[in-house]
C-alpha positions in Angstrom: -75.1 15.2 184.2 -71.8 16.8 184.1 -70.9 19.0 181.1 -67.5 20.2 181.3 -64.7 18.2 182.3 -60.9 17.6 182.4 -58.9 13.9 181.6 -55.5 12.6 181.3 -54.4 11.1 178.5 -50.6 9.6 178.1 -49.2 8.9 175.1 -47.4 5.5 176.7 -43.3 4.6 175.8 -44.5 2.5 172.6 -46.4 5.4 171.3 -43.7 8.0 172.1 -41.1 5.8 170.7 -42.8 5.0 167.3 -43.8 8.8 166.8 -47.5 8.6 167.3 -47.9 11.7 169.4 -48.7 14.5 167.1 -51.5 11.7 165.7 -52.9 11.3 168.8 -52.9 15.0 170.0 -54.7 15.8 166.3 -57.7 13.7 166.8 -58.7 15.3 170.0 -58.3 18.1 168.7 -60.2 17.4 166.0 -63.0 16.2 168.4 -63.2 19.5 169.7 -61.2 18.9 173.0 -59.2 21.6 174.6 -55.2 20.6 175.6 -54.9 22.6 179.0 -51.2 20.8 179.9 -48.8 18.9 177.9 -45.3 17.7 179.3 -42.9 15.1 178.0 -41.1 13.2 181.1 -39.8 10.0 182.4 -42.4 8.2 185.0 -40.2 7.7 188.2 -41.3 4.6 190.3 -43.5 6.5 192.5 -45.2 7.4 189.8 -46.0 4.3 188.5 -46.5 3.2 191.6 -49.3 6.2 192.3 -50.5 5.8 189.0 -51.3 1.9 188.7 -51.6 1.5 193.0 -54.8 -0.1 192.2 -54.0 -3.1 190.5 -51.2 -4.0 193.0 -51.0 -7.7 194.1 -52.3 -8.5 191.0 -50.2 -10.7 188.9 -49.7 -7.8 186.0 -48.8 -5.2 188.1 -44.8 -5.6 187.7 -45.3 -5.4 183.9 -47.5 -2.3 184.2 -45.4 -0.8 186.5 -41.8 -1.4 184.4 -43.8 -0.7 180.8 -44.9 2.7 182.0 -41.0 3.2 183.0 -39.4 1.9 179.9 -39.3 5.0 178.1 -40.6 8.8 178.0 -44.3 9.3 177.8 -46.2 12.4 177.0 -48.5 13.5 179.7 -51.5 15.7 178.5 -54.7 17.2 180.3 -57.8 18.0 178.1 -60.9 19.8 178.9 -64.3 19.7 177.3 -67.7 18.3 177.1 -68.0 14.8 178.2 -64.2 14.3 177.6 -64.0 11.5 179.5 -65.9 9.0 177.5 -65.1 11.0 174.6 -61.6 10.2 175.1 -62.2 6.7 175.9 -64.6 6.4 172.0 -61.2 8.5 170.7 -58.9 5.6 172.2 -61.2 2.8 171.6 -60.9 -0.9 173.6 -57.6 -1.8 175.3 -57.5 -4.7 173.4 -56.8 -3.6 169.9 -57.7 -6.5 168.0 -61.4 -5.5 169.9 -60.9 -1.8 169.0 -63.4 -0.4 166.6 -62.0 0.5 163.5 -60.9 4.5 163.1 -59.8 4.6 166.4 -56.5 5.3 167.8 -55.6 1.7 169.7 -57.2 -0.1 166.5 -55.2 1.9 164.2 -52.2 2.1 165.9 -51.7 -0.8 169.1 -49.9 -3.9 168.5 -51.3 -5.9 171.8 -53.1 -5.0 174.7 -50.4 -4.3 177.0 -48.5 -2.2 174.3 -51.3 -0.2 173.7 -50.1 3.6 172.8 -52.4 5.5 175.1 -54.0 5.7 178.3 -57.1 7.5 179.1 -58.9 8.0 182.7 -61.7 6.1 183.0 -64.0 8.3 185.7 -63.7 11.7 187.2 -61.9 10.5 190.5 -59.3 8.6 188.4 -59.2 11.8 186.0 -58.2 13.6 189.2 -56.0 11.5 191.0 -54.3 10.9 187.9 -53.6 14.8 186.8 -52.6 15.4 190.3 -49.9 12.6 190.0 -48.2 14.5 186.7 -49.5 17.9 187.3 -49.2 21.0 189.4 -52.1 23.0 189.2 -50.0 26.1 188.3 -49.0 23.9 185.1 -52.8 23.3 183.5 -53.5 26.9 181.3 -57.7 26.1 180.6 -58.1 30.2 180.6 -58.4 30.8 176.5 -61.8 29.9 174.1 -62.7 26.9 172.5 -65.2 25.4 170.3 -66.5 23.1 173.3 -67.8 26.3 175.1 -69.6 27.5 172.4 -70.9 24.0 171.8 -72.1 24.3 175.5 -73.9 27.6 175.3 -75.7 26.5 172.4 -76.9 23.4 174.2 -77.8 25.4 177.2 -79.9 27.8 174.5 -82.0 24.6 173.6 
């Protein structure tokens, strides 16, 4: 089982544009994560194209790839214990009328494909997709945070 781990969460152009960020960055946060990079930028088509590759040919695709261009969204990378389906509980279903109550797409997305945030969903997407926004040189995961001590105290056990 892995412990430690690093995501990428975007706050998409809907959430950017209807002020949502500081929201979202609070309630992971408040779940303990650690923010190791943080930029605000415009997705250029390759991008996109890098970013959503998987899904081309399928009849979506165009919309994903011109939604994720229609406005600035704020790329972050967060480190911690199980982040990845942390985040993923954090965001909750892509659908938001299926989204669990107190989480962010539920409280906050309108429909599925304007849906505030995006979240890796595995460790090779986590990767690929940090490597898309990110240069190494631009993640800082070198200071303390709750999730380590969480971590020692579980190893105590």
């Amino acid at each position: 089982m892995q412990r430690e781990q690093r995501t990428f969460i975007a706050v998409k152009p809907d959430g950017v544009k209807r002020g949502l960020t500081g929201e979202i960055i609070k309630r992971f946060e408040a779940k303990g994560f650690k923010l190791i990079g943080l930029k605000m930028l415009d997705v250029t088509p390759e991008m996109a194209e890098k970013h959503y590759g998987e899904h081309k040919g399928k009849p979506f695709y165009p919309r994903l790839i011109e939604y994720i261009q229609s406005g600035p969204i704020v790329a972050m990378v967060w480190k911690g214990f199980d982040v990845i389906a942390g985040a993923r509980q954090l965001m909750g279903s892509t659908k938001p009328l299926e989204a669990q109550v107190g989480t962010i797409r539920a409280d906050y997305a309108l429909v599925k494909e304007y849906n505030v945030v995006h979240g890796s969903d595995c460790v090779e997407s986590a990767e690929r997709e940090i490597a898309i926004y990110f240069k190494p040189e631009e993640l800082c995961d070198e200071y303390d945070n709750m999730a380590e001590i969480v971590i020692e105290k579980l190893d105590e056990e």
